[in-house]
Wavefront OBJ file of the C-alpha trace (Angstrom):
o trace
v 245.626 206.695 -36.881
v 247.583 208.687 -34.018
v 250.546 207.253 -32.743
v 249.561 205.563 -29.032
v 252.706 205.511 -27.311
v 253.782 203.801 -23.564
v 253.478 207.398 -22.126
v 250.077 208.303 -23.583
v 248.804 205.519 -21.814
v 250.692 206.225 -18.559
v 249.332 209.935 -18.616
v 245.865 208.586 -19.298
v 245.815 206.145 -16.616
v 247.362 208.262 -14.296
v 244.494 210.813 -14.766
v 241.613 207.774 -14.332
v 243.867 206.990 -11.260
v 243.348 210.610 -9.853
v 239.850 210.619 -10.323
v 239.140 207.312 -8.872
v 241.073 208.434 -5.698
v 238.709 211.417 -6.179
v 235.414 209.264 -6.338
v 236.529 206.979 -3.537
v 236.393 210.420 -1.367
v 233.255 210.777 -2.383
v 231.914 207.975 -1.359
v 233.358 207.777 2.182
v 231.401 211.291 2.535
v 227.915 210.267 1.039
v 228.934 207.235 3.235
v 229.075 209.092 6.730
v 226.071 211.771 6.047
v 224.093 208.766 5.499
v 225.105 207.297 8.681
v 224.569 210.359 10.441
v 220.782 210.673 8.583
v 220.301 206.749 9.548
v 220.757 208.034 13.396
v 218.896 210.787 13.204
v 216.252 209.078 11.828
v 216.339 206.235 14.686
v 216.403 209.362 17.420
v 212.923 210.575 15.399
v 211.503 206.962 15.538
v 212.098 207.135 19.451
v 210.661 210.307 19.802
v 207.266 209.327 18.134
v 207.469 206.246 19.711
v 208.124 208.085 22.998
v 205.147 210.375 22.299
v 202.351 207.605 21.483
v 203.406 206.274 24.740
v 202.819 208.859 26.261
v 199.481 210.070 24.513
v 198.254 206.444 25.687
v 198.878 206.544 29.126
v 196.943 210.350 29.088
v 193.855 209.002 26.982
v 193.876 205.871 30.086
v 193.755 208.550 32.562
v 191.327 210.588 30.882
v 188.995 207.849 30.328
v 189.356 206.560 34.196
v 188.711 210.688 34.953
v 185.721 210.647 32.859
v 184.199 207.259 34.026
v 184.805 208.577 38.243
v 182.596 211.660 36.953
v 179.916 209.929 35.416
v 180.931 211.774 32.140
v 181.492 209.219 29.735
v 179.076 206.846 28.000
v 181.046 204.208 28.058
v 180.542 201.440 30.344
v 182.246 201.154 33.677
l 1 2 3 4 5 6 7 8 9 10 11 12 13 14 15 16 17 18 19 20 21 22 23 24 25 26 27 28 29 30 31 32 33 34 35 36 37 38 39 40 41 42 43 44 45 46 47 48 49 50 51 52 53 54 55 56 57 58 59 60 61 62 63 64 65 66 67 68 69 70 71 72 73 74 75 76
């Protein structure tokens, strides 16, 4: 069995230490672009939002547009 010595260890941990501090880096990174996706999506959301709005108000006006014109077979 190889000799484990105080130093082995030390070089060892020193290296997990590194890559930890590497990984933690990581993280924060993933972290923020998923932040910045969350946002994006929430300005999307809006916009669709916005645009059903929208496409409701034109579908009430074409319907009143139809009715004045007698075009429609709906009743008044």
């Amino acid at each position: 069995m190889a000799d484990v010595t105080n130093e082995l260890i030390f070089e060892v941990l020193k290296k997990i230490q590194g890559d930890l501090g590497q990984l933690r880096q990581d993280v924060r990174g993933m972290r923020e672009e998923m932040i910045a996706m969350r946002g994006h999506l929430l300005a999307i959301q809006r916009d669709v939002s916005n645009i059903y709005d929208r496409l409701g108000s034109l579908e009430s006006r074409v319907d009143r547009i139809e009715r004045r014109l007698e075009l429609s077979d709906a009743p008044a």
